[in-house]
Each structure stands twice: as C-alpha cells, then as structure tokens.
C-alpha positions in Angstrom: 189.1 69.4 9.7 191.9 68.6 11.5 192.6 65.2 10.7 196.2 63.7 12.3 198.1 60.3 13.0 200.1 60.2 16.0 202.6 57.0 16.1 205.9 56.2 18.0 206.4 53.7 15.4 205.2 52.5 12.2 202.3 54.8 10.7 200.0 52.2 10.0 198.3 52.9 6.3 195.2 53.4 4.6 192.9 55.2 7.7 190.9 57.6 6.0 187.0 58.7 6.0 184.2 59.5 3.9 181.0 60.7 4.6 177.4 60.7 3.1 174.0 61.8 3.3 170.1 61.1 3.5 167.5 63.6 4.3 167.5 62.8 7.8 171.1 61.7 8.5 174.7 62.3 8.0 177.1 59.1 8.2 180.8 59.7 8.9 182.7 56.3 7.9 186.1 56.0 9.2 187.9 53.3 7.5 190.3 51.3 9.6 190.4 47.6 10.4 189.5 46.0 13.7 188.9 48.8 15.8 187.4 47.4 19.3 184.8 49.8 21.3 187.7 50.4 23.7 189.9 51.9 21.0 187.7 54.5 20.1 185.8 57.5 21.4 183.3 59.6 19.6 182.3 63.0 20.9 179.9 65.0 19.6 178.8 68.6 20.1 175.6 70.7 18.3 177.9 71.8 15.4 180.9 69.3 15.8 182.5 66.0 15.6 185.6 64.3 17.2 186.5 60.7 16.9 189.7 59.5 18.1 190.7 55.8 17.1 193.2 53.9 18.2 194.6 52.2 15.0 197.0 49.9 17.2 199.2 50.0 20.1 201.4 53.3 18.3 199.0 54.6 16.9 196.0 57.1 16.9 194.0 58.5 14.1 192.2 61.6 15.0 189.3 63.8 13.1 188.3 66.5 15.0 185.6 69.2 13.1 183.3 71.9 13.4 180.0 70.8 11.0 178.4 72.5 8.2 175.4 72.6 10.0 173.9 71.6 13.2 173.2 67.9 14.5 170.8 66.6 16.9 173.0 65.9 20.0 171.6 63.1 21.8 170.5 61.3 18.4 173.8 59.5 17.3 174.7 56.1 16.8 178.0 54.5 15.7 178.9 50.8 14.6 182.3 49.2 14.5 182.6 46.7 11.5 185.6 44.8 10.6 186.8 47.5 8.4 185.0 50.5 9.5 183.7 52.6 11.9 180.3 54.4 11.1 179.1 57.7 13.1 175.2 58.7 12.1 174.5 62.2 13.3 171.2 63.0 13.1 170.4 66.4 10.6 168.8 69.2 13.5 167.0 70.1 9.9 166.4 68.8 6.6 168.7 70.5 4.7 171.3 69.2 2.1 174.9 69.7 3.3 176.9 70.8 0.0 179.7 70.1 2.4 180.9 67.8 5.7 182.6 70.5 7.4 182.2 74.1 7.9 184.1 76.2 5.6 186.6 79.3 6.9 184.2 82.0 5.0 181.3 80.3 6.6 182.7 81.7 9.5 
C-alpha cells in the first residue's frame, strides 16, 4: 500500500489504519480525530481502495491500494466517528482474505 502524510507543517501524529473481516465484508478503519465529510474522499475500484483525509489544514493522510481480492463496487459504505473513519467494502465472494492488500508475487 502506499500509505503517505503530506504536511507544510507539523506532521500531526497517530493516523494509522487497521482493517478486519466478516464473511460478507471487509472494514478499513482509518484512525484520525474529527475528520468532517468534506475532508475526506473515498474511491473505490473492483480490486482497489484510495482514501485521502485531510488530517487538518497542513496535512493529508493518504492510503492508496490494490486489494487482495475483488469488492463489490457500488456496495460500500463509510462512517465518520469522532476518532475514526470506517470504509465497508463489500466481499465480490465469500472468501477469507489472509491479507488486506495484494501481495507483489500475487502479481
């Protein structure tokens, strides 16, 4: 994944994510505090994820990957918490990912 911070000032601390998984669903948790729907954009392809936030006026956390395995496009949903952002991609099947992101040899 390429996963970068771009500031003009300060870097602001502690942005990070995490992910987890049903049968059904994979959730993509971004952790950083009081992101607004206008600070962030989520796009999401058959086989990838970006999600740009913008952590505060300097600065922008950006996760951009290509998925293990392929997601329902039309079927995702995100929430913006206090300290979190959540993306749920829906599975295309129901398969357990061993892992978020595609690996090089997966090729």
């Amino acid at each position: 994944a390429v996963v970068s911070t771009q500031s003009t000032g300060n870097l602001s601390m502690g942005v990070r994510h995490e992910w987890f998984q049903t049968d059904q669903c994979v959730t993509v948790t971004i952790f950083a505090k009081g992101v607004t729907e206008d600070r962030l954009e989520v796009k999401v392809g058959r086989q990838n994820l970006a999600v740009n936030v913008q952590v505060d006026e300097t600065t922008d956390y950006t996760l951009d990957m290509i998925l293990s395995h392929p997601v329902e496009e039309g079927a995702t949903s995100t929430k913006i918490l206090k300290t979190k952002v959540e993306v749920q991609l829906r599975k295309a099947t129901a398969v357990r990912w061993a892992t978020l992101e595609q690996r090089e040899e997966d090729g």
